[in-house]
C-alpha positions as CSV (number, residue, x, y, z in Angstrom):
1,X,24.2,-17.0,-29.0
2,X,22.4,-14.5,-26.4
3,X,22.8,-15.6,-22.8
4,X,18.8,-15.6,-21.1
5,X,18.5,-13.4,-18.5
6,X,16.0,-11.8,-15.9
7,X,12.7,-13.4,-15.6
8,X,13.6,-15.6,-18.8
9,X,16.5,-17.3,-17.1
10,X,14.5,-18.3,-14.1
11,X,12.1,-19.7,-16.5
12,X,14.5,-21.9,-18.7
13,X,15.6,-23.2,-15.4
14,X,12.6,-23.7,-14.1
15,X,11.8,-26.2,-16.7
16,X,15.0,-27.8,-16.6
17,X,13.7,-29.0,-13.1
18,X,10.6,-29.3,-13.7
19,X,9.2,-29.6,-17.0
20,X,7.1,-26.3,-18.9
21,X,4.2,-24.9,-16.9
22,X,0.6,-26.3,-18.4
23,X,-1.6,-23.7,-19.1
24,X,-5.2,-25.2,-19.2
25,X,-6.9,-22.0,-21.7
26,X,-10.8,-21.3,-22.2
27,X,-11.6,-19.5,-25.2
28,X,-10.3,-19.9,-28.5
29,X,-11.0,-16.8,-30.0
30,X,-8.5,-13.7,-31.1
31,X,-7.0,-13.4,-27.9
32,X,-6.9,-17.7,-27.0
33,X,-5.5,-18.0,-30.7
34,X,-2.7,-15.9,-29.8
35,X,-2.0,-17.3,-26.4
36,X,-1.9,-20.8,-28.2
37,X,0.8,-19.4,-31.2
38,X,2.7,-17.0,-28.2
39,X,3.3,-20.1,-25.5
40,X,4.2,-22.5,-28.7
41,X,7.3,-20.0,-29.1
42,X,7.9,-19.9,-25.7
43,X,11.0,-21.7,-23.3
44,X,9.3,-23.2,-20.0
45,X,5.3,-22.6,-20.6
46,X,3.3,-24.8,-23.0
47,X,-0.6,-25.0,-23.7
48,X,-1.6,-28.4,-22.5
49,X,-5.7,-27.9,-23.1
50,X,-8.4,-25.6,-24.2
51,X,-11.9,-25.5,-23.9
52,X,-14.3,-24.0,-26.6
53,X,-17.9,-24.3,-27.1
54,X,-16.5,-25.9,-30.7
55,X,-13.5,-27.8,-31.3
56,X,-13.0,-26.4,-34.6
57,X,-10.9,-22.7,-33.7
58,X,-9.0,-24.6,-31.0
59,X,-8.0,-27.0,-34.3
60,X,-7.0,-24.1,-36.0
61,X,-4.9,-21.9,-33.2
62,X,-2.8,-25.4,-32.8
63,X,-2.5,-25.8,-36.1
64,X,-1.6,-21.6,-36.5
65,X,1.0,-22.3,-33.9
66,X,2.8,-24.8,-36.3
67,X,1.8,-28.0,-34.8
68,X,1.0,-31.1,-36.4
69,X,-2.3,-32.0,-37.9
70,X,-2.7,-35.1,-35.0
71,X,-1.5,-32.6,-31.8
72,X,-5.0,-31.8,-31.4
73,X,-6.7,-34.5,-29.5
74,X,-10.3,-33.9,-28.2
75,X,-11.2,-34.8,-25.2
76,X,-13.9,-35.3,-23.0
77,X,-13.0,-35.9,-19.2
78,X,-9.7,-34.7,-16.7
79,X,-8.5,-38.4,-17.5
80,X,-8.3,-38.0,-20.9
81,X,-7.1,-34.4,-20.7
82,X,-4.0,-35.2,-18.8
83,X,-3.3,-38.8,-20.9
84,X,-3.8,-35.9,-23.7
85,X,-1.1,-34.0,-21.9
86,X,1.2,-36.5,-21.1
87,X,1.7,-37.6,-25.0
88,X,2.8,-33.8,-25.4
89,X,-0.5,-33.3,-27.4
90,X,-2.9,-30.4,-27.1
91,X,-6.4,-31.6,-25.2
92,X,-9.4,-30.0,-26.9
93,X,-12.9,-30.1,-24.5
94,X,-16.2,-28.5,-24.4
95,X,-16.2,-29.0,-20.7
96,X,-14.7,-26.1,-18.5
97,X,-15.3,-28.4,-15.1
98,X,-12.8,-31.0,-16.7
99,X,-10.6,-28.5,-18.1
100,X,-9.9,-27.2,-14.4
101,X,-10.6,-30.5,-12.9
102,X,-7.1,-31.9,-14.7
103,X,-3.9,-33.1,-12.7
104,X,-1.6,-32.0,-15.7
105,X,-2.8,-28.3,-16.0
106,X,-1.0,-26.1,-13.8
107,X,-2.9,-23.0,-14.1
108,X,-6.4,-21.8,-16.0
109,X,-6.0,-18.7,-18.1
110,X,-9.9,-17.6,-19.1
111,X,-9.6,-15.6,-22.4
112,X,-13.9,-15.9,-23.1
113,X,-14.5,-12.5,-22.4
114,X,-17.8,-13.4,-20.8
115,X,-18.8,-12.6,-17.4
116,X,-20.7,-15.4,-16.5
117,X,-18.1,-17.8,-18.1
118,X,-15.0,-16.0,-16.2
119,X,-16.6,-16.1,-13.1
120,X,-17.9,-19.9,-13.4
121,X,-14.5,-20.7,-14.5
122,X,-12.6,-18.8,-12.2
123,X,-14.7,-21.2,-8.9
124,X,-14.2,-23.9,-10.8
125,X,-10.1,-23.5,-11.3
126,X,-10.3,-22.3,-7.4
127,X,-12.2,-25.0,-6.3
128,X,-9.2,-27.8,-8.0
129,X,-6.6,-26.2,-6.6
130,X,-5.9,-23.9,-9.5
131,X,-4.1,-20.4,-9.9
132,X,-6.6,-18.6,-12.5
133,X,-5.0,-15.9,-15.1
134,X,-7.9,-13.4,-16.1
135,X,-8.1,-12.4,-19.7
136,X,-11.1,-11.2,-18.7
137,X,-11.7,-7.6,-17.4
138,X,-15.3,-7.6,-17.8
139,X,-15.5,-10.2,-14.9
140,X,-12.6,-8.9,-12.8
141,X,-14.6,-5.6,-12.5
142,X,-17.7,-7.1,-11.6
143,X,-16.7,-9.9,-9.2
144,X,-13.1,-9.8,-9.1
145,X,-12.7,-8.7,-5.8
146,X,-14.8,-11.8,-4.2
147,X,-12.8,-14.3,-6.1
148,X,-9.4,-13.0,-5.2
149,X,-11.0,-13.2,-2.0
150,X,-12.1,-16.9,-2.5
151,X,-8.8,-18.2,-4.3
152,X,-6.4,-16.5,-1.3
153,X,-8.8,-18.4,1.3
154,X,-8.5,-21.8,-1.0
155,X,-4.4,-21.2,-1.4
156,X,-4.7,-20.0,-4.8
157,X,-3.3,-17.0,-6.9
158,X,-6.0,-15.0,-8.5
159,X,-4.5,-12.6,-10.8
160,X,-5.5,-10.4,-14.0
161,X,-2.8,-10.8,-16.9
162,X,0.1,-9.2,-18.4
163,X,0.2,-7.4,-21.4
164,X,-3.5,-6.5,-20.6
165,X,-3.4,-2.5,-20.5
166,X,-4.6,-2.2,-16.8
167,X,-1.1,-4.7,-15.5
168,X,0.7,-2.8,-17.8
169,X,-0.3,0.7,-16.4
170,X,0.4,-1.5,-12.8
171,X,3.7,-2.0,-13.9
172,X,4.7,2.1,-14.2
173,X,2.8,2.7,-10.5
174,X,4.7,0.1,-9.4
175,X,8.3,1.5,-10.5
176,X,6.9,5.2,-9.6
177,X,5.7,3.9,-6.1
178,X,9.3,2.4,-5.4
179,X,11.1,5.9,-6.3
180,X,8.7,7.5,-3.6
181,X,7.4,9.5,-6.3
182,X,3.8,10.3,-6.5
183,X,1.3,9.4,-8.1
184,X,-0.9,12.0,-9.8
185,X,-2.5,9.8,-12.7
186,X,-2.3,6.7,-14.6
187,X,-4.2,5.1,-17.3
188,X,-3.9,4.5,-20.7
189,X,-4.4,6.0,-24.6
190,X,-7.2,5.1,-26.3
191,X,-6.4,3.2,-29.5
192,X,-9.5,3.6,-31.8
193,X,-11.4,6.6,-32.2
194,X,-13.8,7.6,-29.8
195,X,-18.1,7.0,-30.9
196,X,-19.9,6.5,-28.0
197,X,-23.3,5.9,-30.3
198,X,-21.2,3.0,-32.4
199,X,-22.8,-0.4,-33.7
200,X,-21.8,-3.0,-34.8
201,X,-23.3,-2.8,-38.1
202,X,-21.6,0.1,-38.7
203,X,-18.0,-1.6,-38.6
204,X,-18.6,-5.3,-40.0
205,X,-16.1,-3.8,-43.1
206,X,-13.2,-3.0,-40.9
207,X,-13.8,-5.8,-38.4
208,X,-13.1,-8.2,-41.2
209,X,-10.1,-6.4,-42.3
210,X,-8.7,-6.4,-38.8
211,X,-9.8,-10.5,-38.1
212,X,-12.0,-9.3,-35.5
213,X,-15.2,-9.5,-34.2
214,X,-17.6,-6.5,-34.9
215,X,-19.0,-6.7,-31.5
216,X,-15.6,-6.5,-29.9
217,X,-14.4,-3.8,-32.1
218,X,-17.4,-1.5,-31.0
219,X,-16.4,-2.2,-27.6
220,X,-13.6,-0.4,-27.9
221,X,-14.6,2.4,-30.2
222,X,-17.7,2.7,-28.2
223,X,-15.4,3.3,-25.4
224,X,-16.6,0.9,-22.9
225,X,-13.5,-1.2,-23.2
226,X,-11.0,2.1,-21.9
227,X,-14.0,2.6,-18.9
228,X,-13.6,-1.1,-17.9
229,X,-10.2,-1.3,-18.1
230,X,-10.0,2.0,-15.9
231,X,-11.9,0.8,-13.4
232,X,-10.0,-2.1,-13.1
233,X,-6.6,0.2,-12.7
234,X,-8.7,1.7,-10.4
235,X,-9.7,-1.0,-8.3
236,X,-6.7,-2.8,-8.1
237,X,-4.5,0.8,-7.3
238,X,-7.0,2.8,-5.4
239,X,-6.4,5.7,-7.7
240,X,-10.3,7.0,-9.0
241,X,-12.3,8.5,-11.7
242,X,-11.9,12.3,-10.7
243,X,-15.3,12.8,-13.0
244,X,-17.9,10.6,-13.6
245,X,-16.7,8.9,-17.1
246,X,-13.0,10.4,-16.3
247,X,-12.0,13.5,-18.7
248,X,-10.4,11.6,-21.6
249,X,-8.4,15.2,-22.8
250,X,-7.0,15.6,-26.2
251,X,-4.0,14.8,-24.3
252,X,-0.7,14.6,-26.6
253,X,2.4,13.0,-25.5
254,X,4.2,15.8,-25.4
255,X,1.9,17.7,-22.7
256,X,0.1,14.6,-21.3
257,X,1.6,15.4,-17.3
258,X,1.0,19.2,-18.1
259,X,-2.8,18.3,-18.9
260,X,-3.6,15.2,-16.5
261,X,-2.5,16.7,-13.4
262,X,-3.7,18.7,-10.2
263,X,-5.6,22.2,-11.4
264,X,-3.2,23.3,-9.0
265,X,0.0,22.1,-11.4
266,X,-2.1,24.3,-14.6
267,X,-4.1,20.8,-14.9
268,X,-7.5,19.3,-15.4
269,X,-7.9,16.9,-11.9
270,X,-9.1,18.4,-9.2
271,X,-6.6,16.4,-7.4
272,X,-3.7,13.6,-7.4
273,X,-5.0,9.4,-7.1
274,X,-6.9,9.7,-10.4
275,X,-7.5,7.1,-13.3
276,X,-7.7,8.6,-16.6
277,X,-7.7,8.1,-20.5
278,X,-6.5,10.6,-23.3
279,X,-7.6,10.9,-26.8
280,X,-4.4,12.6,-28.0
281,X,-1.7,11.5,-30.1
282,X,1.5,9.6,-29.6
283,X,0.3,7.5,-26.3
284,X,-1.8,4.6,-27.6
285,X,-1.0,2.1,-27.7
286,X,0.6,2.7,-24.7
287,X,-0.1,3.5,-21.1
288,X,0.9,6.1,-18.6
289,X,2.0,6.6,-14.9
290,X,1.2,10.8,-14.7
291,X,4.4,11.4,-11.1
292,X,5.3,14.6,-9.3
293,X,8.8,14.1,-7.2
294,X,8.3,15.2,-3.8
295,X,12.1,17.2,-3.5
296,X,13.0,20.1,-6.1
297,X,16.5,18.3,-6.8
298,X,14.5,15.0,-8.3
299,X,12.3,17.5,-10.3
300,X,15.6,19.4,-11.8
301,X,17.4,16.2,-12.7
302,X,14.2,14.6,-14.3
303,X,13.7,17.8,-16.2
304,X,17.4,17.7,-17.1
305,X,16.9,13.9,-18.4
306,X,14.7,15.5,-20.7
307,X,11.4,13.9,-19.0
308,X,9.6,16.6,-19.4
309,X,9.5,20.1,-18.1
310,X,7.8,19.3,-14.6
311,X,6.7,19.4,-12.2
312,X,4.7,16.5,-13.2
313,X,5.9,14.1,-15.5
314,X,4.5,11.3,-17.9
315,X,6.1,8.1,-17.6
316,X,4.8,6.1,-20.4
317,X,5.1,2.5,-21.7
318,X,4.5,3.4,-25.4
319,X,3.0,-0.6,-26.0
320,X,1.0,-2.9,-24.9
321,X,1.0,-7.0,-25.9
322,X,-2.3,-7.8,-24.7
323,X,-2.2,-11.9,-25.1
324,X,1.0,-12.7,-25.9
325,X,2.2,-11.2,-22.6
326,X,-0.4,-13.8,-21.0
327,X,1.9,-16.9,-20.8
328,X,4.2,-14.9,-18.3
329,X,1.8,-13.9,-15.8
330,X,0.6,-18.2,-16.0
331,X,4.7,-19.2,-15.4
332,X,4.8,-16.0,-12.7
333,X,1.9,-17.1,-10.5
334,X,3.2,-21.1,-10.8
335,X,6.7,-20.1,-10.1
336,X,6.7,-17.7,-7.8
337,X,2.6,-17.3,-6.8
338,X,2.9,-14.0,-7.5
339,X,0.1,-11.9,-9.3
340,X,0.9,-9.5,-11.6
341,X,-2.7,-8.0,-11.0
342,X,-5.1,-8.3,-7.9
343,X,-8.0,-6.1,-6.7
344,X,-7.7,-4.1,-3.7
345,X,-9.5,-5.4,-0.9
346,X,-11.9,-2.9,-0.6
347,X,-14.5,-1.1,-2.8
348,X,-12.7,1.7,-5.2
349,X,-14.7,2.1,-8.6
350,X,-17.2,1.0,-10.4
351,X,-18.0,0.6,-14.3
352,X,-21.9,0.7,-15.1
353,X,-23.5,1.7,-18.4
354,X,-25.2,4.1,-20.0
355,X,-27.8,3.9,-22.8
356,X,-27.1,4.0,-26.4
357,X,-30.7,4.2,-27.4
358,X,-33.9,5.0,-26.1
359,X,-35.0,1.0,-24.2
360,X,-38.4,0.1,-23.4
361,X,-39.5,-2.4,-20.9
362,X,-39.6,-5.8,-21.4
363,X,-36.4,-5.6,-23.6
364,X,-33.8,-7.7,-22.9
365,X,-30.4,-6.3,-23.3
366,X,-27.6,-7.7,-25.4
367,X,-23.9,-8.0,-24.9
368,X,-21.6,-5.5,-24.6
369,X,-20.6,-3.5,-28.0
370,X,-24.3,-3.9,-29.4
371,X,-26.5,-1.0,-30.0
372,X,-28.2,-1.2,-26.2
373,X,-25.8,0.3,-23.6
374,X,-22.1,1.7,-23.5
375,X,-19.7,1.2,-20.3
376,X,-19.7,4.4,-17.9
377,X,-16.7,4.3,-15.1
378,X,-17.7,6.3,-11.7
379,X,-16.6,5.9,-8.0
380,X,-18.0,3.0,-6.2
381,X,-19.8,5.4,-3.4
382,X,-21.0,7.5,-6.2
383,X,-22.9,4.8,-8.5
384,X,-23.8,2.5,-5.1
385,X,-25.8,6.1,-4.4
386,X,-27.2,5.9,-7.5
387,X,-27.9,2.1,-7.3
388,X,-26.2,1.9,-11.0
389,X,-26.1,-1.9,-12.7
390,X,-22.8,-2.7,-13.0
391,X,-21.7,-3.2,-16.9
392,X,-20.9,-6.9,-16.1
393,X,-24.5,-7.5,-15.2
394,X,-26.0,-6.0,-18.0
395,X,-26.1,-8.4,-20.9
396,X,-29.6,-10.5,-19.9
397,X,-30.8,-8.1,-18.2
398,X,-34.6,-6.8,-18.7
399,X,-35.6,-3.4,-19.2
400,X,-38.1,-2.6,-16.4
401,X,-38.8,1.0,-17.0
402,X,-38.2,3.7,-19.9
403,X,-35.0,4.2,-20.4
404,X,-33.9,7.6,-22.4
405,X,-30.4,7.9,-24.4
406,X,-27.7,8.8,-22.2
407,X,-29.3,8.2,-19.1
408,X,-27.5,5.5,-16.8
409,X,-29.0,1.6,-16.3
410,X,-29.6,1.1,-12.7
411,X,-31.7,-1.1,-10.2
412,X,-34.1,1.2,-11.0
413,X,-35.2,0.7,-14.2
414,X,-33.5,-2.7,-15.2
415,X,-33.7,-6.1,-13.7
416,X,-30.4,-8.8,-14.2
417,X,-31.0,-12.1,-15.0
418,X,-31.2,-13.8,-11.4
419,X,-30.4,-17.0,-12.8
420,X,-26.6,-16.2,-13.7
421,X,-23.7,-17.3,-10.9
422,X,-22.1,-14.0,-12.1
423,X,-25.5,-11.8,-10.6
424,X,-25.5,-14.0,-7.4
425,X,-21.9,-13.4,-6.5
426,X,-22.0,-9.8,-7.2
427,X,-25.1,-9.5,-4.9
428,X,-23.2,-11.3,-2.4
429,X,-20.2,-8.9,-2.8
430,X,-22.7,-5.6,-2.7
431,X,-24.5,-7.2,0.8
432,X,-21.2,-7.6,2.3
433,X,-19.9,-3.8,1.4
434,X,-23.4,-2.7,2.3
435,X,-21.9,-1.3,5.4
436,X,-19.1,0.5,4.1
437,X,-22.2,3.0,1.7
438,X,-23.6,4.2,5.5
C-alpha cells in the first residue's frame, strides 16, 4: 500500500471529518460525463446532483461511472435534491435555481459551455452561498471579472478549474513567479490543426470517431477555443496578446523560448508579459511558462540542467486533464477557499470575433464553431477602441450592417440580443471600466 500524500492526504482527512465534498454539476455533456466517472474514483469529493436540460445523459454518465441502475434519482426541488443526497444517490434536475438552491451541495461546478447558462448559474450558486468552479471559459472571458467581483462581496470563491489549459499554464507562472524569474511568455500548444474557415459539416466523420460534438470540435480547429483560453491566461495574469490574434509560430519544443521571447533575445515579441500559442510540435497537449533568470549564475546552472540553452527557457507542462482535474479545484475552494483561477481585477484582454463568411443584415448569428464567426484575442484598450463584440456575446446576435470575411464583429455592425443576463452584465462591466478607455 502507497501512503497519500500532498493535497491527497489533506483530502482523505478531510472527509474523515467531514464527509466527501458535494459537487452540485450543470451539464452533462463530454466534459460533465467525465467529471461524473472522475469524482466516482475519487477519495473525499463525490457528485451529489446534476442538472441537464434532459435527464437521459446524466442517466448514462452515472451509470458510466459504475453506479447502480437506481443511483439516479430525478428530482425536481432543493428538498428533494438533498433527501436525494442524503440516501448517497445522485439527484438528477432540470432546474439550475434548485440545483444551487440545495443545503447538501457544497459547491456548483458549470460544465454547459454556454455563456448565458454560466453566467445565470454562476448568480445563482453566488446568490445561495455557493463557491462556483467554471468549466466555462466562454463566460469567464466575457463576465468573469464582475462575478469574481460579486461572489468575493457575497463570501464566495469564484474560480475557473483545473486541468483547464489556462490554470494549468497558471500553475507554471506561478512556480516561475516564486523563483523570481521572469516571465517572458506563457500559453499553450494548440492540439488540432489550425483552419480558421472550418465548419462543422466538414468534420461530422471525425467528431463521431472522437465522441464529440462537431460544433465543439470546430471550435478548436477553428482556433477560437486557443484565442479564448488565451485571453483568459491573459486576464487572470496580466500578461497580453503582443499582436492582435497573438503570433501562434511554428514553434517546436525544442526552440519554443528561442522563438517566443523578446526580439531583443533573437525572438518574435516585441517584448516580455505576452500570452501566446504555438503550432509546432512536441508541446500540445501541454502548456508553457516562456522565463528569463534575472542573474547569469541561474542562467548557467539552468543551461547546465539541460533546460535549454538560454537565456530564456521553456518551462512546459507536457499535459493537460481538462475535466478530470475539475473535482480538485471543487475540494480546493471548499477546503481551503482557495481559487485555482481568478481574473485580475482590472481590464487586460479581450477575445472578440471575426467573420468566417461574408453576413448580411438581419442575420442572426449562431454559436460558436458554426460557419458565422471565429474567436479573435486582442488587448482590452485595443478592441474597446474599436468597439469589438466580445465572442461571448455573439451567439444571438443580429447582423446590422454588411459584414465582409475576415473583418471583425463590433457594435458597429452587429447588435446582441438585449434580452440575455449574460449582455446586461457585460454592459454593466464595460460602463463601469468606461473610465479606465479615457
Amino acid at each position: 500500500m502507497i501512503d497519500r500524500i500532498g493535497f491527497a492526504a489533506e483530502l482523505a482527512a478531510y472527509t474523515e471529518r467531514h464527509g466527501p465534498v458535494t459537487i452540485g454539476l450543470a451539464g452533462a455533456g463530454q466534459m460533465g460525463t467525465d467529471i461524473v466517472v472522475q469524482a466516482a474514483l475519487m477519495t473525499g469529493v463525490r457528485v451529489g446532483a446534476i442538472a441537464a436540460n434532459s435527464p437521459r445523459r446524466p442517466l448514462e454518465a452515472i451509470a458510466m461511472a459504475g453506479h447502480s441502475e437506481d443511483h439516479g434519482v430525478l428530482a425536481a426541488s432543493p428538498a428533494t435534491i438533498d433527501a436525494a443526497i442524503e440516501a448517497g444517490r445522485i439527484a438528477v434536475t432540470d432546474d439550475i435555481a434548485a440545483l444551487c438552491a440545495s443545503g447538501r451541495v457544497d459547491v456548483i461546478v458549470d460544465a454547459t459551455g454556454s455563456p448565458e447558462i454560466g453566467t445565470r448559474l454562476a448568480l445563482l450558486a453566488i446568490e445561495n452561498g455557493k463557491h462556483i468552479v467554471m468549466l466555462n471559459v466562454e463566460a469567464d472571458i466575457t463576465v468573469g471579472r464582475l462575478l469574481a467581483r460579486k461572489a468575493k462581496a457575497a463570501g464566495t470563491v469564484y474560480t475557473g478549474s483545473a486541468g483547464d489549459e489556462p490554470a494549468a499554464t497558471l500553475e507554471l507562472i506561478a512556480f516561475a513567479q516564486s523563483l523570481g524569474m521572469e516571465v517572458v511568455a506563457a500559453g499553450k500548444g494548440k492540439n488540432n490543426p489550425l483552419r480558421h474557415d472550418a465548419v462543422p459539416e466538414e468534420y461530422e466523420a471525425e467528431a463521431r470517431e472522437r465522441n464529440m460534438n462537431a460544433r465543439m470540435l470546430v471550435e478548436f480547429i477553428d482556433g477560437s477555443k486557443t484565442m479564448v483560453e488565451m485571453t483568459a491566461i491573459a486576464n487572470s495574469t496580466g500578461l497580453v496578446p503582443d499582436v492582435p490574434g497573438m503570433h501562434g509560430p511554428e514553434a517546436s519544443l525544442q526552440n519554443l523560448a528561442q522563438i517566443l521571447c523578446a526580439q531583443e533575445d533573437g525572438g518574435v515579441l516585441s517584448k516580455a508579459g505576452r500570452v501566446d500559442y504555438t503550432i509546432g510540435k512536441g508541446v500540445a497537449p501541454g502548456v508553457f511558462c516562456v522565463v528569463k533568470p534575472r542573474h547569469p549564475r541561474a542562467i548557467e546552472r539552468m543551461a547546465d540542467l539541460k533546460v535549454g540553452p538560454g537565456p530564456c527557457f521553456a518551462l512546459v507542462r507536457p499535459f493537460h486533464l481538462t475535466s478530470l482535474e475539475t473535482p480538485l479545484s471543487a475540494a480546493r475552494v471548499v477546503m481551503h477557499r482557495r481559487p485555482d483561477m481568478v481574473p485580475v481585477d482590472r481590464p487586460v484582454a479581450e477575445c472578440g470575433a471575426r467573420a468566417k463568411r461574408a453576413l448580411q443584415p438581419g442575420e442572426t448569428l449562431d454559436r460558436i464553431g458554426t460557419a458565422d464567426y471565429r474567436g479573435y484575442a486582442m488587448e482590452w484598450r485595443d478592441a474597446r477602441e474599436k468597439r469589438v463584440l466580445p465572442l461571448g456575446l455573439a451567439e444571438g446576435s443580429r447582423v446590422t450592417r454588411p459584414i465582409a470575411a475576415g473583418e471583425l464583429l463590433t457594435y458597429e455592425n452587429c447588435s446582441p440580443d438585449e434580452s440575455l443576463l449574460v449582455t446586461r452584465m457585460r454592459a454593466e462591466l464595460d460602463a463601469a471600466d468606461a473610465t479606465l478607455a479615457d
